[in-house]
N, C-alpha and C positions, 0 to 999 in steps of 0.2 A: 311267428309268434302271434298269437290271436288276439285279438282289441280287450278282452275278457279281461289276458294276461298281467299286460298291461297297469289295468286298472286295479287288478287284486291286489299286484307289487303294490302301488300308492295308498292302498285302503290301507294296509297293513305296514308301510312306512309310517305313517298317521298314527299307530297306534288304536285302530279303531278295531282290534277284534281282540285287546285284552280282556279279560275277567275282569264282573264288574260286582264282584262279592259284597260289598258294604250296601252297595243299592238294593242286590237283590234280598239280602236276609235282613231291609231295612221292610221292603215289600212285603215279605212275607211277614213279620211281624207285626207291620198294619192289618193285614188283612186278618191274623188267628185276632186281634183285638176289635175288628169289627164284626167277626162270626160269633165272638163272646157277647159282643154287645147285644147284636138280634136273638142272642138264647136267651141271655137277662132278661131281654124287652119282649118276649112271647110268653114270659113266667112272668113280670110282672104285671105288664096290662089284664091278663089273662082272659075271660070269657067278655071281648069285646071286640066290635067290629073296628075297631080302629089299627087290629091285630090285620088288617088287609095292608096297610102302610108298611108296619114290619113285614109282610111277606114281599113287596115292591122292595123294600130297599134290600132284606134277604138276596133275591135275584139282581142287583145289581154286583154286590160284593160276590155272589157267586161266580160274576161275569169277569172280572178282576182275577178270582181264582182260576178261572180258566187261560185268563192273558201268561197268567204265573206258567202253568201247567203246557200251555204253546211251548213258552220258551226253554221251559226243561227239555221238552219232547226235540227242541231243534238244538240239544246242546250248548245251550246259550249260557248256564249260570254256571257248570262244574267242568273243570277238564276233562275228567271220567266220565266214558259213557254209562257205567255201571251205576256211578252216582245219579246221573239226569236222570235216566230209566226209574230208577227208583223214587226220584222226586216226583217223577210225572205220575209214574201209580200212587203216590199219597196225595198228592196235588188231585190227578184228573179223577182216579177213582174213590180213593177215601173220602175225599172233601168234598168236590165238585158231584160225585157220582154217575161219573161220563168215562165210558172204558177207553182207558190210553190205545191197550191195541186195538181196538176198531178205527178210531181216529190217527195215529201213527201211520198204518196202512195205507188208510183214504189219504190221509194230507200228502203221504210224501211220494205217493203217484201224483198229484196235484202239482208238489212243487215242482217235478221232472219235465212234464209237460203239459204248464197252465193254457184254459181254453185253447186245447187242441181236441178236438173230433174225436172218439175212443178212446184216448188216453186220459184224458183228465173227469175223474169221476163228479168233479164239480159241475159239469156242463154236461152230463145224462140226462135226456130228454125222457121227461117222467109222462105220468097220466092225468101229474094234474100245469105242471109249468115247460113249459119248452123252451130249452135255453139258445138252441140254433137251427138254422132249418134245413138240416139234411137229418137223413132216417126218421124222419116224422111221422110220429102212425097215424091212423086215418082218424080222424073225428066225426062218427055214423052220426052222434046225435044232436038236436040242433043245441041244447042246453051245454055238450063240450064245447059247439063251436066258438056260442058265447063265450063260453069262459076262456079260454085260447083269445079271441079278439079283447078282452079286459084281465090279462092276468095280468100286465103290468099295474094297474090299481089293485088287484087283487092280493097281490107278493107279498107286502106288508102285514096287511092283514091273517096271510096266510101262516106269516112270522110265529101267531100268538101258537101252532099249535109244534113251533119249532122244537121248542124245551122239551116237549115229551118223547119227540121223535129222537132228540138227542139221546137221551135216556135210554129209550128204546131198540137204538140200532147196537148200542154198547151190549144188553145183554144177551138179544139177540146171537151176539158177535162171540161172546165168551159162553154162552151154551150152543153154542153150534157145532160142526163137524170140523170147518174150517183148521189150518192152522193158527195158534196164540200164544206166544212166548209168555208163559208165568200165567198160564190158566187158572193152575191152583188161587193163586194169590189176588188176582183180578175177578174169581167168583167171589173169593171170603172179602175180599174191599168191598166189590159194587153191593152182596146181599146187606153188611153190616149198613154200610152208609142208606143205601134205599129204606131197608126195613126198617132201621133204628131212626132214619127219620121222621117215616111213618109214621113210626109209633109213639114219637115225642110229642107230633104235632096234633093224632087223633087224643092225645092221653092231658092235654093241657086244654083244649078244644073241644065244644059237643062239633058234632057229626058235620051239619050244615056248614060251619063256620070253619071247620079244618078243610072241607071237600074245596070251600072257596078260597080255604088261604095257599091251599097248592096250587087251585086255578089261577090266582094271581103270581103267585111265585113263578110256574113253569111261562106262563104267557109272560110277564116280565122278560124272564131272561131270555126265552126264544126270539122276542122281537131285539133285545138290546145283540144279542148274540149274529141276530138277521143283519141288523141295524150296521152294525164293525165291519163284517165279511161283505157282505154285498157289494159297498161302492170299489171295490180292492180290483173286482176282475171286470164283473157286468158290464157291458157296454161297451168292452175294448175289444179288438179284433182277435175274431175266432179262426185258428189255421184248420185247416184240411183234415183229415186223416193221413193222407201218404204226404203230405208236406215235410222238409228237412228246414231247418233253419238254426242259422247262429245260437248260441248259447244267450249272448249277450243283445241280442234282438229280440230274441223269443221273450226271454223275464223281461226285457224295461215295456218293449210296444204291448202286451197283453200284462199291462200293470198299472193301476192307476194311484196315484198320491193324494192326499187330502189335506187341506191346508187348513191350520188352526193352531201351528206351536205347542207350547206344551200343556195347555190347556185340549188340545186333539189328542196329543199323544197318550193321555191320561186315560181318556174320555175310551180309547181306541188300543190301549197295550199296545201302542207304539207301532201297530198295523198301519197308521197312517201314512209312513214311512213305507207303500209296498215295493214298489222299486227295488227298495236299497235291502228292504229284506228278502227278496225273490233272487237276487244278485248274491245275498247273503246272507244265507238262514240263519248260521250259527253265530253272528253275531249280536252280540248282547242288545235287546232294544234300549238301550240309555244312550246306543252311541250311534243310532240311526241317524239322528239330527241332524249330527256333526257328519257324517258320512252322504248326505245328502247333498251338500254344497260340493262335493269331491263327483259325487255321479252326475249332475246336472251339467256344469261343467266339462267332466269327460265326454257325456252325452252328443250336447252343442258341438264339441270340437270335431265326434265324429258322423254327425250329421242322424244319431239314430233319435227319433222322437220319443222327447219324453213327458206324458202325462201329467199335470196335477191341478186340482180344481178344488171348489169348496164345498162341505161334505151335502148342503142341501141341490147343489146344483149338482152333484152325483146323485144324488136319490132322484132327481129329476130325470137326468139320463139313463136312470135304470130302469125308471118307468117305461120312458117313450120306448127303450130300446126291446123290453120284452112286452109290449105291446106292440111293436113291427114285427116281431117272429112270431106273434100268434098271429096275426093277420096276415101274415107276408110268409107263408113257406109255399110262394108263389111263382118265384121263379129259381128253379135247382139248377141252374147251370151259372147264377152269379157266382163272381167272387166272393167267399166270405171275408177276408180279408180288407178288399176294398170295399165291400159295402158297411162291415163296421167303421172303418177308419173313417165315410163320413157321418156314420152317425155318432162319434166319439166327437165330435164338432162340435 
């Protein structure tokens, strides 16, 4: 019987993977009453730049909608799959205007095998961020090199043009060739939601003034959206490609927590909690909390390290950390492994 085992028995003695329905359709009901508010509040300010604030706080309550929209997609609010599925396309694609099946696919190769080498799409080393340092492509000009040697200050920043990319890989995703469960339904969500907001925000707005109220909107949420995900893997140890490892190893050591109560868990849809949600998706974030005192615990007893620090001292670690791999795909015969573990120190 495996350590994993164990631990699931206890979580679910606990009571901690019931339905947590009164919370969730309390959520959801916040949230349709603060998307009402910023329509109110784009009609009534109207032709004023103070309409950039509504757009910042727009993109916050979007990012909320998306935490909603996670948790559908992990099964978390309805027993039915048939249900979630369908919460997630009105959630991620109606509302948010982020295609569920693009992000479904990526996340839940993610969850299978987080920060491993080829398998986890989160950690594909791009052209413009390098997340570990095997398969690195060559940097011919001195201006990549640069930027490779300061992506970790750059990351943040690079946040602002996150929102669009979100955007962008969903339609991408739903006009492509690809396989997509519910094609039909995820073109007519994302065009209605993209176009019809377009067109709300050009039709209340002259031109200059709507171009910057989306600018603030998409950069808002790309950076709040960078801001949540980031500290969760970044900086924790990256496995191999042909590496095998525990179930129960793999999610807690390539997982890191963030401490701030429920005041984090708010701030973070409950991602603060990664551990306890990496160990265990379909559990309702309300009840991560309480499940966390049960994993730390079991952890300790069996000697596997477990993570958790405070969210600015993770933003720090993420810096320094993809600032060594742009500087450092120096020696390819390290351990990846042990060379995060001490930079996760």
């Amino acid at each position: 019987m495996s350590a994993f085992t164990d631990l699931s028995r206890e979580v679910q003695a606990a009571g901690l993977m019931r339905r947590r329905y009164g919370r969730y359709w309390t959520r959801f009901g916040v949230l349709v009453v603060l998307l009402a508010a910023t329509g109110v509040a784009l009609v009534v300010i109207g032709r004023s730049w103070w309409q950039l604030l509504v757009a910042a706080a727009l993109a916050v309550v979007l990012g909320q909608v998306m935490f909603l929209g996670h948790d559908a997609a992990h099964r978390q609010i309805f027993r039915s799959g048939r249900w979630n599925d369908w919460a997630s396309l009105v959630i991620g694609d109606l509302v948010a205007g982020v295609s569920y099946g693009w992000w479904q696919h990526k996340h839940s190769r993610h969850h299978a095998k987080p920060n491993q080498v080829g398998a986890d799409p989160d950690i594909v080393n791009g052209r413009a961020i390098l997340f570990h340092t095997q398969d690195v492509p060559v940097a011919r000009s001195p201006l990549r090199r640069w930027f490779r040697a300061h992506q970790g200050w750059l990351f943040f920043p690079m946040l602002l043009l996150e929102g669009l990319n979100l955007h962008i890989s969903g339609v991408k995703t739903i006009f492509g060739r690809g396989a997509v469960k519910r094609r039909p339904v995820e073109i007519a969500f994302i065009t209605l939601r993209l176009g019809g907001y377009l067109a709300v925000v050009f039709w209340f707005l002259p031109p200059l003034m709507a171009v910057a109220f989306l600018a603030v909107q998409l950069g808002v949420f790309g950076v709040y959206m960078g801001a949540v995900f980031a500290p969760n893997h970044k900086g924790m140890p990256i496995i191999p490609r042909d590496a095998r490892t525990d179930f129960l190893e793999r999610q807690v050591r390539t997982s890191r927590n963030v401490r701030g109560g429920r005041f984090m868990a708010v701030f973070m849809g409950g991602l603060n909690y990664q551990v306890e949600h990496h160990l265990f998706p379909s559990m309702p974030s309300a009840n991560l909390r309480a499940a966390r005192l049960v994993v730390r615990r079991f952890c300790a007893e069996h000697d596997v390290p477990y993570t958790e620090t405070s969210l600015l001292r993770s933003y720090g670690i993420v810096v320094r950390y993809l600032n060594r791999v742009g500087l450092a795909a120096r020696d390819p015969f390290e351990c990846p492994i042990v060379e995060q573990l001490r930079g996760a120190r």
